[in-house]
Backbone as XML, in Angstrom:
<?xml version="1.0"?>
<chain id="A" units="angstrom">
  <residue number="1" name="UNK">
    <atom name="N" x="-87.245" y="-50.595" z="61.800"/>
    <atom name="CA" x="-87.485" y="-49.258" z="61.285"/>
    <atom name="C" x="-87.288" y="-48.260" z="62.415"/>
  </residue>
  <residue number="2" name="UNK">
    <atom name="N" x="-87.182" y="-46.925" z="61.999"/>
    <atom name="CA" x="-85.948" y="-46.035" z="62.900"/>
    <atom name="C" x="-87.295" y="-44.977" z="62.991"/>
  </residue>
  <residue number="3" name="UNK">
    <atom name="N" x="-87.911" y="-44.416" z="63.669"/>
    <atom name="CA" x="-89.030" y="-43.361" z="63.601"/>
    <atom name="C" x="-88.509" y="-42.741" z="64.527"/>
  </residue>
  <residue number="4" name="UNK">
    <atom name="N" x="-88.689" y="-41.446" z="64.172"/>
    <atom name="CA" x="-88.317" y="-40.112" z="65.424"/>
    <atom name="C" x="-89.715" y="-39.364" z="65.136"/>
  </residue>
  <residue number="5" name="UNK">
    <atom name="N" x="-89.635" y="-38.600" z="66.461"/>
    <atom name="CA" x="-91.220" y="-37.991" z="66.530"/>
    <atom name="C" x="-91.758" y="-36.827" z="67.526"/>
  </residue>
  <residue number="6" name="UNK">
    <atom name="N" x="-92.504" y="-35.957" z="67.326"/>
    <atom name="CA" x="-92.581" y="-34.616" z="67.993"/>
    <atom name="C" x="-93.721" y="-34.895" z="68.732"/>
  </residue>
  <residue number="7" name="UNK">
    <atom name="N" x="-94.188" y="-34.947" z="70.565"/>
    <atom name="CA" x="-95.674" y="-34.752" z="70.792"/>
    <atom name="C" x="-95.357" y="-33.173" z="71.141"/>
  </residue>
  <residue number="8" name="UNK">
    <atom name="N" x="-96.963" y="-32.565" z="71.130"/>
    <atom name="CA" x="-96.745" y="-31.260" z="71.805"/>
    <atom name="C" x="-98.282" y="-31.127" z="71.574"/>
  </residue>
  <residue number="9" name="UNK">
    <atom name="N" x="-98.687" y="-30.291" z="72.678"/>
    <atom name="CA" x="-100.509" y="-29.984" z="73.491"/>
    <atom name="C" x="-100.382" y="-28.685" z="73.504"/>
  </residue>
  <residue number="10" name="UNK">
    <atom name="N" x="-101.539" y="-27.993" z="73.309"/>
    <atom name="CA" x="-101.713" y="-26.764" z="73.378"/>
    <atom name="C" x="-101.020" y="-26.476" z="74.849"/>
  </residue>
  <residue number="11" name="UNK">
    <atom name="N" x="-101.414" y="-27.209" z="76.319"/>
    <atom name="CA" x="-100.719" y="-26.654" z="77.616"/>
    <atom name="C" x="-99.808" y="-27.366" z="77.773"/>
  </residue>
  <residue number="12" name="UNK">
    <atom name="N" x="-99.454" y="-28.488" z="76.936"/>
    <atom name="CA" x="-97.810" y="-29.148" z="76.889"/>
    <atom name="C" x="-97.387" y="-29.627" z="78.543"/>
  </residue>
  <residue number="13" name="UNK">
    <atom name="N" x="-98.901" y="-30.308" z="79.042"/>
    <atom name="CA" x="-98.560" y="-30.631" z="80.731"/>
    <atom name="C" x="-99.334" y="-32.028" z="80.566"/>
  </residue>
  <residue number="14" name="UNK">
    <atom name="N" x="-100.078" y="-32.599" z="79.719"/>
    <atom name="CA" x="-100.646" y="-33.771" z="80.122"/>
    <atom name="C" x="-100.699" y="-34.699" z="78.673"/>
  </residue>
  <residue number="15" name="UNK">
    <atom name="N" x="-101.562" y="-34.223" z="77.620"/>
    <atom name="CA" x="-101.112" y="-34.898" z="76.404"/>
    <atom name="C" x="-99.976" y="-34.944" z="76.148"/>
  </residue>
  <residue number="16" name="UNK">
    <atom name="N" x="-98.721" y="-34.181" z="76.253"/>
    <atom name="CA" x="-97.343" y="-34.688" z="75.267"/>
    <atom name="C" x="-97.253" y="-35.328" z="76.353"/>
  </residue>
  <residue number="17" name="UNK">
    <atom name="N" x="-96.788" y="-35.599" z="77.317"/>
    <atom name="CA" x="-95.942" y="-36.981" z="77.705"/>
    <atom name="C" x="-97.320" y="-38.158" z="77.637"/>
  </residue>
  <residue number="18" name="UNK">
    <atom name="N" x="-97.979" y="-37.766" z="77.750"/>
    <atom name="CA" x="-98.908" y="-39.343" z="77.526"/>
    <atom name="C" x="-98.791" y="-40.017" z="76.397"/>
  </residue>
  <residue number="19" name="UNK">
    <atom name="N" x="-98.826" y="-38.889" z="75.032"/>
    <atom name="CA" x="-98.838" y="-39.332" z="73.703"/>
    <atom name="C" x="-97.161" y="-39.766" z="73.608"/>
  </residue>
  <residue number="20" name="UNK">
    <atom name="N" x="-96.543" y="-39.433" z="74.054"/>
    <atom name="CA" x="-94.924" y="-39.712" z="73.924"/>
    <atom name="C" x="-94.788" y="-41.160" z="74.459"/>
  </residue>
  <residue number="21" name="UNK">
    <atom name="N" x="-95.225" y="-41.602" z="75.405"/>
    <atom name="CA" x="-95.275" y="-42.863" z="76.044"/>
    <atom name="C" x="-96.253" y="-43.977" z="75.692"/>
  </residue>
  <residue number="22" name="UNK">
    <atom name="N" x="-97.559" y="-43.090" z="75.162"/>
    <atom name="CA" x="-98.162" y="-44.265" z="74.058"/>
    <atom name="C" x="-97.543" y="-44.799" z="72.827"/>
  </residue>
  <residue number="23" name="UNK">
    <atom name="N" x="-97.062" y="-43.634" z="72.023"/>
    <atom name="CA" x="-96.147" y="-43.991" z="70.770"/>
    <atom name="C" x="-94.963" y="-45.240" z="71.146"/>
  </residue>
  <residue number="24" name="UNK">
    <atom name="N" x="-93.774" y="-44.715" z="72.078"/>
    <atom name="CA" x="-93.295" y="-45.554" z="72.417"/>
    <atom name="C" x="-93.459" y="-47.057" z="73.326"/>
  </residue>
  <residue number="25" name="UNK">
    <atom name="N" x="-94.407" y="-47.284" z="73.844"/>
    <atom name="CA" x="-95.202" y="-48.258" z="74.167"/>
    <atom name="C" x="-95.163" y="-49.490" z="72.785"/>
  </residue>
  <residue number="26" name="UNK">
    <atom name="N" x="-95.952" y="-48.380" z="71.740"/>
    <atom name="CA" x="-96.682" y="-49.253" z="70.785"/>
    <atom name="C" x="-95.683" y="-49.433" z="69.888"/>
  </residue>
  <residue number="27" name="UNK">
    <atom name="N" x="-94.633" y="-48.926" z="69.776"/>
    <atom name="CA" x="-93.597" y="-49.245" z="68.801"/>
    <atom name="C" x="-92.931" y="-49.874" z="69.348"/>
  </residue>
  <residue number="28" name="UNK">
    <atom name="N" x="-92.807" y="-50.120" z="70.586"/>
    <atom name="CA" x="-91.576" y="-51.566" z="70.934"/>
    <atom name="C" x="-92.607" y="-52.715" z="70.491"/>
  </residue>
  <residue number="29" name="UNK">
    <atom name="N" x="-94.008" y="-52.537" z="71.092"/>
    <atom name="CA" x="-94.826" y="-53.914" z="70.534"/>
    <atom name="C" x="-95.206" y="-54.230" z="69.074"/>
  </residue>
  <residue number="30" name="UNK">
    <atom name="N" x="-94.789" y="-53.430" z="68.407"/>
    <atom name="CA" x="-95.159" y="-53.451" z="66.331"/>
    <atom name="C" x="-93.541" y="-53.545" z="66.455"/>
  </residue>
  <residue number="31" name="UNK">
    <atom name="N" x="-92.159" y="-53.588" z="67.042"/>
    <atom name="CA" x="-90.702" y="-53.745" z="66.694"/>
    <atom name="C" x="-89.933" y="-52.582" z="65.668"/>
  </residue>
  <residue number="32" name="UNK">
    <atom name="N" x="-90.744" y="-51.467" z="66.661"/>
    <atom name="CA" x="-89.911" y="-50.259" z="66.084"/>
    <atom name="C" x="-89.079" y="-49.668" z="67.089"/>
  </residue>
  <residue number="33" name="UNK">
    <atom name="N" x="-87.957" y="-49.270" z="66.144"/>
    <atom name="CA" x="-87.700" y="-47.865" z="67.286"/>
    <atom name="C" x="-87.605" y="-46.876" z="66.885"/>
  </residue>
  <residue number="34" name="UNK">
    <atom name="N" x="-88.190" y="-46.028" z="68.294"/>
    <atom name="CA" x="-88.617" y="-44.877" z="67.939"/>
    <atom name="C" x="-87.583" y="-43.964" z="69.145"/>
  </residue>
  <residue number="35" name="UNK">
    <atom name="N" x="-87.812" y="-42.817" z="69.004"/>
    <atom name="CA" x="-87.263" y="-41.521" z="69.886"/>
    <atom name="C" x="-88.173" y="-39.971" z="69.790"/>
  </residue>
  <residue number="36" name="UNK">
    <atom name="N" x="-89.264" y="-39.973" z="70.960"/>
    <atom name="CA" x="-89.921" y="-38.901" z="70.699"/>
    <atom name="C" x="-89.485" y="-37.540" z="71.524"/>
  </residue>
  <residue number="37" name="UNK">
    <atom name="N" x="-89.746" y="-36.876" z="71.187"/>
    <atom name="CA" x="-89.280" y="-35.402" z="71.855"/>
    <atom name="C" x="-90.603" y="-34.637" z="72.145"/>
  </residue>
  <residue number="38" name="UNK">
    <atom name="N" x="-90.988" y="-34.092" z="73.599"/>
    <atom name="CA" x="-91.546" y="-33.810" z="73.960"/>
    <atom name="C" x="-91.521" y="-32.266" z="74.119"/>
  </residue>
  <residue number="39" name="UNK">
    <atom name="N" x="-92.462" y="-31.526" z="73.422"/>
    <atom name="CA" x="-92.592" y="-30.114" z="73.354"/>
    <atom name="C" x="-93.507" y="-29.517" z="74.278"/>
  </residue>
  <residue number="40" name="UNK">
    <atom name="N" x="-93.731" y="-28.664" z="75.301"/>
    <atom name="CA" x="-94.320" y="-28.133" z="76.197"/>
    <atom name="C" x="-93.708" y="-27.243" z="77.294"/>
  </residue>
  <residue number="41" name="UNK">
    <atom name="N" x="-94.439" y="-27.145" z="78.320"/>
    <atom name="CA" x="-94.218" y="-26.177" z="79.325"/>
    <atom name="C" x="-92.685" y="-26.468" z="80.578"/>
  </residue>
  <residue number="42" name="UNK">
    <atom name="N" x="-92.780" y="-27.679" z="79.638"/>
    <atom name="CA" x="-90.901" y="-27.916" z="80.711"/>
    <atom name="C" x="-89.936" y="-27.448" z="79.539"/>
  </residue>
  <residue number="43" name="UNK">
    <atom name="N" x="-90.407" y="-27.118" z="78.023"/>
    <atom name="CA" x="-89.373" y="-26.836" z="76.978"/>
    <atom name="C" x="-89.276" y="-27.984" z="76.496"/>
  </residue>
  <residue number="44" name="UNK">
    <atom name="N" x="-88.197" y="-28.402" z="75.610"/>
    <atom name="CA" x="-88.044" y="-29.772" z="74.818"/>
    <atom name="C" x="-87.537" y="-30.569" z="75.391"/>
  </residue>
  <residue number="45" name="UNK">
    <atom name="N" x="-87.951" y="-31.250" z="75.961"/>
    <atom name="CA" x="-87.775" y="-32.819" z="76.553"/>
    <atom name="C" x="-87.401" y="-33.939" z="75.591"/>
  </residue>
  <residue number="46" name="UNK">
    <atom name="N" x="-86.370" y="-34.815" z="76.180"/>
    <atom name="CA" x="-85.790" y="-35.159" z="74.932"/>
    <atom name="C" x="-85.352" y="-35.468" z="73.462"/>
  </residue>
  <residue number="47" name="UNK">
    <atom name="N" x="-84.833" y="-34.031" z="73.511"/>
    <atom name="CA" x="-84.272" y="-33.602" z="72.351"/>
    <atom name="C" x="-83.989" y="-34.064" z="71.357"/>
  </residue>
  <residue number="48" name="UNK">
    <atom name="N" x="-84.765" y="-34.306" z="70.220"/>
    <atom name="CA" x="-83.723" y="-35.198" z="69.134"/>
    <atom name="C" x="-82.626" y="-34.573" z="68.619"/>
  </residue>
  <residue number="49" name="UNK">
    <atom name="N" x="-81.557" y="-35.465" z="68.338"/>
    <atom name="CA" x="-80.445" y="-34.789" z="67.735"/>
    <atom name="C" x="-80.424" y="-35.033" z="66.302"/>
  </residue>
  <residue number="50" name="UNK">
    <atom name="N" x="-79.545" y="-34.238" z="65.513"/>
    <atom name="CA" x="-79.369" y="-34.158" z="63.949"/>
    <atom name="C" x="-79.005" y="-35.700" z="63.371"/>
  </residue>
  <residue number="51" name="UNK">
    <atom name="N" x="-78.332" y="-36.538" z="64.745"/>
    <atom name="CA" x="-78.348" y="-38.054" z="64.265"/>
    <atom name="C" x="-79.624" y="-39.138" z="64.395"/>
  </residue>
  <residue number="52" name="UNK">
    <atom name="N" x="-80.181" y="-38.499" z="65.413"/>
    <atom name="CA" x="-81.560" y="-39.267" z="65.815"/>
    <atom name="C" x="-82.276" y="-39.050" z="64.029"/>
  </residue>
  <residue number="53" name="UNK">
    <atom name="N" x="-82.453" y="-37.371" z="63.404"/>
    <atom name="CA" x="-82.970" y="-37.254" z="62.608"/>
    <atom name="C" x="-82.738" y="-37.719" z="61.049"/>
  </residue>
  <residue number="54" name="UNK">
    <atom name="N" x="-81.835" y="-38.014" z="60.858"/>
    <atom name="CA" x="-80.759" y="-38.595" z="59.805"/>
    <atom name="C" x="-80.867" y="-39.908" z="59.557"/>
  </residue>
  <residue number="55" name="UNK">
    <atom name="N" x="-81.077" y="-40.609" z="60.556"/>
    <atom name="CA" x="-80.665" y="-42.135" z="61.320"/>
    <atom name="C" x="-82.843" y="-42.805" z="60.729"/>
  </residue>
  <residue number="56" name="UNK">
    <atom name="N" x="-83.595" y="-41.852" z="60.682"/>
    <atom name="CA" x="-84.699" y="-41.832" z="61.535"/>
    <atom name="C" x="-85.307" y="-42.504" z="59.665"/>
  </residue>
  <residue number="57" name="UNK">
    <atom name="N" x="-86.857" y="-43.016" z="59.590"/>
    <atom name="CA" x="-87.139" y="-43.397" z="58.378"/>
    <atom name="C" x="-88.379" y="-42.165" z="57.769"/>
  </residue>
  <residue number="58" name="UNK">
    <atom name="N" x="-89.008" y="-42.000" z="59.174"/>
    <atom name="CA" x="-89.730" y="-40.663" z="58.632"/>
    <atom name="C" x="-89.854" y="-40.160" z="59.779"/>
  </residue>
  <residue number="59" name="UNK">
    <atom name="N" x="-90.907" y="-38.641" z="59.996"/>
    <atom name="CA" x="-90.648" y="-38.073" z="61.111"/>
    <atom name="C" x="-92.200" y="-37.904" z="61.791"/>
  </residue>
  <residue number="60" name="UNK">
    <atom name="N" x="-92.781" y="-38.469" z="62.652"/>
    <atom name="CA" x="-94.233" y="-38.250" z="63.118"/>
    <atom name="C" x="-94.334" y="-37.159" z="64.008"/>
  </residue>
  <residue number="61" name="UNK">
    <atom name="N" x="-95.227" y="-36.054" z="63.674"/>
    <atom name="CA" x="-95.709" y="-35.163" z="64.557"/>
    <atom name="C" x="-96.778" y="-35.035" z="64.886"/>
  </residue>
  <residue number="62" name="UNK">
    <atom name="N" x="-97.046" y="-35.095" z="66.171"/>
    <atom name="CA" x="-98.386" y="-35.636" z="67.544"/>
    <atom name="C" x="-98.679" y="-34.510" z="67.577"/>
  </residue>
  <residue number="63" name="UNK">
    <atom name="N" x="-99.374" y="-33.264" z="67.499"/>
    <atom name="CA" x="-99.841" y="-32.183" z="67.597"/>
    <atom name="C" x="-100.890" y="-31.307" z="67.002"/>
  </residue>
  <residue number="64" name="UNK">
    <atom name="N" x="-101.432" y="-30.480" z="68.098"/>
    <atom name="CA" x="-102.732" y="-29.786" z="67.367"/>
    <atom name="C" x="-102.506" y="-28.606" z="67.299"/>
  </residue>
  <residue number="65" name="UNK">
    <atom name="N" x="-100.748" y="-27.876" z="67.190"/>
    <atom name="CA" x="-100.449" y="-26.794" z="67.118"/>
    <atom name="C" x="-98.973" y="-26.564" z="66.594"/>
  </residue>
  <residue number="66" name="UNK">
    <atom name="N" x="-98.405" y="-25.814" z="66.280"/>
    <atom name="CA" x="-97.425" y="-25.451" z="65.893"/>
    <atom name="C" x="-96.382" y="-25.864" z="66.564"/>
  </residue>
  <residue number="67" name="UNK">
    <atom name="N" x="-95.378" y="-26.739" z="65.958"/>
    <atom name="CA" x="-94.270" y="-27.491" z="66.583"/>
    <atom name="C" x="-92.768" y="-26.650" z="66.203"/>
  </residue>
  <residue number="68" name="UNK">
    <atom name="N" x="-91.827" y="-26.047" z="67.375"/>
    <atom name="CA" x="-91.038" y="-25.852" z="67.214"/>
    <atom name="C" x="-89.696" y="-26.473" z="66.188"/>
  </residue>
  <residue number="69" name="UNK">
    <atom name="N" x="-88.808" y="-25.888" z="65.348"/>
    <atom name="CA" x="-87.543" y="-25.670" z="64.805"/>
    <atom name="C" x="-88.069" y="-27.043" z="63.794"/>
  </residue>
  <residue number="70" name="UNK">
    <atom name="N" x="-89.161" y="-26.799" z="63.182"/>
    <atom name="CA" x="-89.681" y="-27.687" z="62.147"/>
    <atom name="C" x="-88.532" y="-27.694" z="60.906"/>
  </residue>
  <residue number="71" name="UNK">
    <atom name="N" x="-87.993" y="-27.103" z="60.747"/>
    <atom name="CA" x="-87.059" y="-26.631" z="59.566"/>
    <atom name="C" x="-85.427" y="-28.157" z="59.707"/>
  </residue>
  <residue number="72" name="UNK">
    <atom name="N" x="-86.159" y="-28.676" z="61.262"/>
    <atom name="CA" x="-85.138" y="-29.396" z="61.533"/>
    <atom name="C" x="-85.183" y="-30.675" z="60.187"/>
  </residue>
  <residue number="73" name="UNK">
    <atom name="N" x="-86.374" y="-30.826" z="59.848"/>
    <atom name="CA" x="-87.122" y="-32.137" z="59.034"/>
    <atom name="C" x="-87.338" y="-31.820" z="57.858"/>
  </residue>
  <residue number="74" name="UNK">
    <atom name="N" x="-86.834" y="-31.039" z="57.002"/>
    <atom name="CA" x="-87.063" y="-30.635" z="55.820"/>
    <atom name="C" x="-86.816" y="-31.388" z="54.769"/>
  </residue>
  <residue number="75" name="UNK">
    <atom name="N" x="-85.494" y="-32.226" z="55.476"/>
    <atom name="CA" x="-85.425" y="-33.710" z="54.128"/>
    <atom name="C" x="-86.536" y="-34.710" z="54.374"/>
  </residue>
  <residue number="76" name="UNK">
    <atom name="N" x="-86.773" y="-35.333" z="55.415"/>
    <atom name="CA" x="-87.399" y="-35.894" z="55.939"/>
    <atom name="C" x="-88.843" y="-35.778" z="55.538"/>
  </residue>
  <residue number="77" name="UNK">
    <atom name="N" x="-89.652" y="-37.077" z="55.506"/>
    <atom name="CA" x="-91.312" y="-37.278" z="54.686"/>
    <atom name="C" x="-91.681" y="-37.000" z="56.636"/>
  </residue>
  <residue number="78" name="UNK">
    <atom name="N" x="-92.440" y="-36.385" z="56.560"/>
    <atom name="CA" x="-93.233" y="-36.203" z="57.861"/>
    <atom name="C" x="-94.845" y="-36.785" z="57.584"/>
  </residue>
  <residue number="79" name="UNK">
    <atom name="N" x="-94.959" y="-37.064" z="58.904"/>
    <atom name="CA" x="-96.646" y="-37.519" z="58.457"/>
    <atom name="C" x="-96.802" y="-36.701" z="60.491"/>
  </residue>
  <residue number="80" name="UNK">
    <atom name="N" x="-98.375" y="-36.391" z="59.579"/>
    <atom name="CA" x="-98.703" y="-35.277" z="61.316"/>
    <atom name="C" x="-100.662" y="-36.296" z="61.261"/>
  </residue>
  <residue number="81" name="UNK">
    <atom name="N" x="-100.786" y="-36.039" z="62.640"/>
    <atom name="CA" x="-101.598" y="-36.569" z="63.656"/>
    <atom name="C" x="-102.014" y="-36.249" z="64.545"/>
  </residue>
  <residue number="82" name="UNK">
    <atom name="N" x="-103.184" y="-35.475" z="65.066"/>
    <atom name="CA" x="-103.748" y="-34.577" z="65.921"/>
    <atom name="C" x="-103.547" y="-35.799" z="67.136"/>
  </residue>
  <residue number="83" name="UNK">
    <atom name="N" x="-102.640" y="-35.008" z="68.242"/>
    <atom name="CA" x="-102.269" y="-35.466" z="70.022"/>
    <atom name="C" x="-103.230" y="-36.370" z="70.552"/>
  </residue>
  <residue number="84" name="UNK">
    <atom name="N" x="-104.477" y="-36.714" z="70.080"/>
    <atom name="CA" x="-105.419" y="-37.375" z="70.599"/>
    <atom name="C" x="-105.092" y="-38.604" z="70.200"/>
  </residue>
  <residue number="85" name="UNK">
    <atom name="N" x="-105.331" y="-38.770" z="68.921"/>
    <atom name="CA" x="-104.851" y="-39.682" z="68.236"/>
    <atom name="C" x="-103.931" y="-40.825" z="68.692"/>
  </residue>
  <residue number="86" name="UNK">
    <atom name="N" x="-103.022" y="-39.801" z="68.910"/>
    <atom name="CA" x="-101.554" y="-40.674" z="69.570"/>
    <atom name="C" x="-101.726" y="-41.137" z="70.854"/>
  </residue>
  <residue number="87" name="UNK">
    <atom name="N" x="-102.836" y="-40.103" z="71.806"/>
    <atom name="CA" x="-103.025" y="-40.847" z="73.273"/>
    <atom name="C" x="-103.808" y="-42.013" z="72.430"/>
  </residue>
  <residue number="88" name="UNK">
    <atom name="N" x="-104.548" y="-42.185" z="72.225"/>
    <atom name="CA" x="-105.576" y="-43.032" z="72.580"/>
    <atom name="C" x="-105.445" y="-44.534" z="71.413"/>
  </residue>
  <residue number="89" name="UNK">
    <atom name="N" x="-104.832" y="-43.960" z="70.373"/>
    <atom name="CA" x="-104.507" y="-44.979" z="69.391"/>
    <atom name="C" x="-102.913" y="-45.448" z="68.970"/>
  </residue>
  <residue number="90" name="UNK">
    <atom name="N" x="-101.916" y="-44.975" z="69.785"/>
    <atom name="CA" x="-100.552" y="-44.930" z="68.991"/>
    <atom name="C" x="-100.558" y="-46.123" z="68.392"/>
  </residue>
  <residue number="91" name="UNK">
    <atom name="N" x="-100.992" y="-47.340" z="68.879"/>
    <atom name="CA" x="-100.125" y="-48.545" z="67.885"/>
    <atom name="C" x="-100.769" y="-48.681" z="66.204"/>
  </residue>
  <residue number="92" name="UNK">
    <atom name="N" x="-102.264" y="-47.988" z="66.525"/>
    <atom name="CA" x="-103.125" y="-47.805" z="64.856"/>
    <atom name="C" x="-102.597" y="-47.014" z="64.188"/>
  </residue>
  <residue number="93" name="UNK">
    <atom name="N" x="-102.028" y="-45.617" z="64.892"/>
    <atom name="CA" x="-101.361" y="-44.303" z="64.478"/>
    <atom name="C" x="-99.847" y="-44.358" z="63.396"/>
  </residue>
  <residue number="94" name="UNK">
    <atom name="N" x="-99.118" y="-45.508" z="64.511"/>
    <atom name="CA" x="-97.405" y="-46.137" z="63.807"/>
    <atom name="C" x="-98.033" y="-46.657" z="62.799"/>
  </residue>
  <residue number="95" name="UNK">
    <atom name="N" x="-99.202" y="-47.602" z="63.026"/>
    <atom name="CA" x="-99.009" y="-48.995" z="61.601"/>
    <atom name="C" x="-99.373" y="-47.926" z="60.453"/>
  </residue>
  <residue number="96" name="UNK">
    <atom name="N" x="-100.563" y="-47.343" z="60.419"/>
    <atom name="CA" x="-100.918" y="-46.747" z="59.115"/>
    <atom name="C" x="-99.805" y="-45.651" z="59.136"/>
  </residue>
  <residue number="97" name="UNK">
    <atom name="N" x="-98.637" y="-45.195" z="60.265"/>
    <atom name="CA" x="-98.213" y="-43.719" z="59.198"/>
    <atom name="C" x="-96.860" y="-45.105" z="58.368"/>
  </residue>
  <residue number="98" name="UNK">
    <atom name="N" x="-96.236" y="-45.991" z="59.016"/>
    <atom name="CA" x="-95.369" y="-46.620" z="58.665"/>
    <atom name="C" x="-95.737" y="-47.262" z="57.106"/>
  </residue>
  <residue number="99" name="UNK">
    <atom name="N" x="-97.117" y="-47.564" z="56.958"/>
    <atom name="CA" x="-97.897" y="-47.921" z="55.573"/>
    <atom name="C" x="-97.686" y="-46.720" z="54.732"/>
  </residue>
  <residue number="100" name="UNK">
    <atom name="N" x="-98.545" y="-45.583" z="55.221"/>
    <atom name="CA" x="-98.476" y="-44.298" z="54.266"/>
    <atom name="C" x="-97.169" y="-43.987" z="53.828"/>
  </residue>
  <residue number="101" name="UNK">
    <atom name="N" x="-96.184" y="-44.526" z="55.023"/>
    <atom name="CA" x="-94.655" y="-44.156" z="53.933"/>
    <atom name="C" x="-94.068" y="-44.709" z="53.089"/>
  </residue>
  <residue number="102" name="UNK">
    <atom name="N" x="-94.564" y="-46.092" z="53.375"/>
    <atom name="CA" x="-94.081" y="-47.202" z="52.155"/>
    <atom name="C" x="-94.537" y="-47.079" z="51.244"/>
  </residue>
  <residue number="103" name="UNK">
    <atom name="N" x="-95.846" y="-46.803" z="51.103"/>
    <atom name="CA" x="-96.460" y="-46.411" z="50.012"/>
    <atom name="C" x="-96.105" y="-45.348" z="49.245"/>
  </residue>
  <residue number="104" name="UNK">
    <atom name="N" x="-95.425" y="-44.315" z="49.682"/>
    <atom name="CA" x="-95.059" y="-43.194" z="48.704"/>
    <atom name="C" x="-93.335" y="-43.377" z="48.516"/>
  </residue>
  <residue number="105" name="UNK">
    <atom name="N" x="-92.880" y="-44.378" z="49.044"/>
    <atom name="CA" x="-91.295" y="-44.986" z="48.266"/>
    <atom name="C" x="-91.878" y="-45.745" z="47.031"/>
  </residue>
</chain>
């Protein structure tokens, strides 16, 4: 399964890359792949592209605030998750959003 995914922190200097590296952590060990893009004070850190998003099965957003060019995901089932979450739980965070999506196919 193909997951693409947004972190972003109110100061976008310590939760998004932590939560970006927990997610991906826990999805190589559950046998996903994923591609997260990191929103904060360096700007968007790797960027998803329109193929990452296309390619992708749903779209997870790590945040406790307003995530830039959201309009990108409009086909796309999104499931959102307050930044904590994702530090401290990503591999609980993937299994249940990867459930919640199967469940609404």
């Amino acid at each position: 399964m193909k997951i693409v995914g947004v972190t972003s922190c109110i100061a976008g200097l310590a939760h998004t890359p932590m939560a970006a590296k927990a997610l991906e952590k826990a999805a190589q060990q559950l046998g996903y792949e994923i591609k997260v893009e990191q929103q904060g004070a360096m700007g968007q850190v790797n960027k998803l592209t329109t193929e990452d998003i296309a390619e992708a099965s749903f779209v997870l957003i790590a945040s406790d605030q307003t995530v830039k060019d959201m309009e990108r995901f409009e086909d796309k089932q999104i499931v959102r998750v307050k930044i904590g979450h994702a530090v401290n739980n990503a591999e609980a965070v993937l299994t249940k959003a990867v459930q919640a999506v199967a469940a609404k196919q």
